[in-house]
N, C-alpha and C positions, 0 to 999 in steps of 0.2 A: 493269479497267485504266484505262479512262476516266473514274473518278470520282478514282482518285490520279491523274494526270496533271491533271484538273482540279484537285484538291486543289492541288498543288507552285504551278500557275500563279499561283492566287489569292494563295497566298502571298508569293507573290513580287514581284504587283501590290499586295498591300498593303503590302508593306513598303517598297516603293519609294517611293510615293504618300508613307507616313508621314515615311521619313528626308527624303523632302524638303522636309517641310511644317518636320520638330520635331528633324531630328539625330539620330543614332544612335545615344548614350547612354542618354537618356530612354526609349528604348523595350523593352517587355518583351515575353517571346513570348505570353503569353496577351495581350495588348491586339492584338499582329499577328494573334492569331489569330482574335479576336473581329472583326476588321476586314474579316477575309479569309472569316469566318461559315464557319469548317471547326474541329473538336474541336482543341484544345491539343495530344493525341496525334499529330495528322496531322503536328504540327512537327518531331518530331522521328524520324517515319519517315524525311523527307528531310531534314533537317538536324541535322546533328549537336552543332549550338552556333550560338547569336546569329551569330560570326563568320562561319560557315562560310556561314549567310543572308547576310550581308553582302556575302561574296565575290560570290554567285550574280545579287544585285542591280548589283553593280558589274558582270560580266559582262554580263549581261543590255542593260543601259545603255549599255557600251560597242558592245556590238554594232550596238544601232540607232542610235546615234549616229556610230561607225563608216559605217554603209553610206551615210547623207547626207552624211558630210565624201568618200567615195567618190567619191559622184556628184556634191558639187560640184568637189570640187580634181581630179577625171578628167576633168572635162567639156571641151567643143569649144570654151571661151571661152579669151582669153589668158591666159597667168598670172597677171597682176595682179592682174586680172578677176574669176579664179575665187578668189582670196583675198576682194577686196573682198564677192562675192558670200554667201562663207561668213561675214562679220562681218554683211551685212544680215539673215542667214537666222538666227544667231545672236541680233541684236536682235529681230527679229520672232518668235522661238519666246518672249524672256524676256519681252517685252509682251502675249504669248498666253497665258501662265500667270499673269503678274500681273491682266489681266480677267478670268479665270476664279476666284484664289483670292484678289486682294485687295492681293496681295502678289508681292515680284520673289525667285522662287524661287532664284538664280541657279545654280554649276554643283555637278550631286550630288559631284563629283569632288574641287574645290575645295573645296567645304564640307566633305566627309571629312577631306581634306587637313588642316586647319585643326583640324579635331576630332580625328583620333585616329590621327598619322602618328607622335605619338610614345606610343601606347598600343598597337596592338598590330602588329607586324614583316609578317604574312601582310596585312595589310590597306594597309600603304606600302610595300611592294613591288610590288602589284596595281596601286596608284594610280602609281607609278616606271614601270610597264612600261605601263600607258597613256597618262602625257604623254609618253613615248617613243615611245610608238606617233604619238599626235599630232605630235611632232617630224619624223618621220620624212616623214610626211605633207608637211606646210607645207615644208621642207627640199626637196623632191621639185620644188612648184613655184616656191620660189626660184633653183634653179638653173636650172631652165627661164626663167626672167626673166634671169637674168645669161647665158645664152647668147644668149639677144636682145636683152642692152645695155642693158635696163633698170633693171636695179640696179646699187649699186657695192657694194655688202656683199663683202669677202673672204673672211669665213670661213659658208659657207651653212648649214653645224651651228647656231652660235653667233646667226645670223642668224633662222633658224626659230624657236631656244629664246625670244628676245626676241621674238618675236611671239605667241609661244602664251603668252608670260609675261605679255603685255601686254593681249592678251584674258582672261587668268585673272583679270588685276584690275580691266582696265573692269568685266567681270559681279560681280566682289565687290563694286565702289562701288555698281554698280546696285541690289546685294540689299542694302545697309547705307543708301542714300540710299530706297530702295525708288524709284529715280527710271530709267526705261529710256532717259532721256535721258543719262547716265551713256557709253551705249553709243556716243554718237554719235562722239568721234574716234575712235574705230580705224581708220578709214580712211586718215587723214591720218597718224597715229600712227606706221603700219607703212610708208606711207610716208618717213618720216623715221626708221623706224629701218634699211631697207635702203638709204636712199641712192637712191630711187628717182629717176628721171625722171617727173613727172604726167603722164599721156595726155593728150593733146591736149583727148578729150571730157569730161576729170573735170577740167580748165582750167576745161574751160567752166561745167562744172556748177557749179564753185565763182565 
């Protein structure tokens, strides 16, 4: 059992690796499988279709992606705070992948988004229910700001979506200029699209 279970893993690290380098069109299961150095066979033990990998890798992605947006937007900082914190952590992972491969990988989510939301249904659904998920998120600590008088945003739904909409597209500029300076206003950004009040010490900083 633990050579399939090793099997599934590899799989799934190479596939991820790959769709983020080359997209998920371009890629066939024997090149994933040759990547991931397990028999062509092992693919379709656990997977029943290209797609159905696909899901698994989005799953996957969101989860650990998940548990950092957790442990920022939960954390014991303000609200603002912890937004601002999640756009620095956001520019510092897409400048960590660009020294690493060359290039500014930007989000696997959006880039799907973009490729193949109108090719296949099970796959922008997936990607629907995790900028929703995200929504949900970001929404959580904006109303926590507008209970403390920090925003004036009336509607805190509508308010989230334009901020996750707006970091969607700073990281696309980033990955199209391959430039992570791309990423720098979001700060100010989301300030100004909740209507924020500046903290006193991001006055200063600016």
């Amino acid at each position: 059992m633990g050579r399939t279970s090793d099997a599934r893993e590899k799989i799934l690290t190479a596939a991820q690796s790959l769709i983020e380098l080359r997209g998920y069109s371009a890629l066939g299961t024997a090149e994933i499988c040759k990547v991931a150095g397990v028999p062509k066979g092992s693919f379709y033990y656990f997977f029943e279709s290209k797609e159905a990998l696909a899901l698994a890798v989005l799953d996957e992605h969101w989860a650990t992606q998940r548990r950092e947006w957790t442990r920022i937007l939960s954390g014991e900082a303000e609200p603002l705070q912890r937004l601002r914190q999640l756009f620095e952590e956001t520019e510092a992972g897409q400048r960590a992948g660009q020294q690493s491969c060359g290039t500014v990988s930007g989000c696997m989510f959006g880039n799907l988004t973009l490729e193949m939301s109108n090719q296949t249904e099970a796959i922008r659904e997936r990607l629907q229910q995790i900028f929703d998920a995200q929504v949900d998120m970001v929404e959580e600590v904006i109303i926590g700001a507008r209970e403390r008088g920090e925003v004036a945003v009336s509607d805190t739904r509508e308010g989230a979506r334009s901020v996750v909409a707006q970091l969607e597209g700073q990281v696309l500029f980033a990955k199209l200029y391959n430039d992570t300076g791309r990423l720098k206003p979001l700060w100010t950004n989301c300030l100004a699209i909740l209507g924020a009040r500046m903290p006193e010490e991001v006055s200063a900083a600016n």
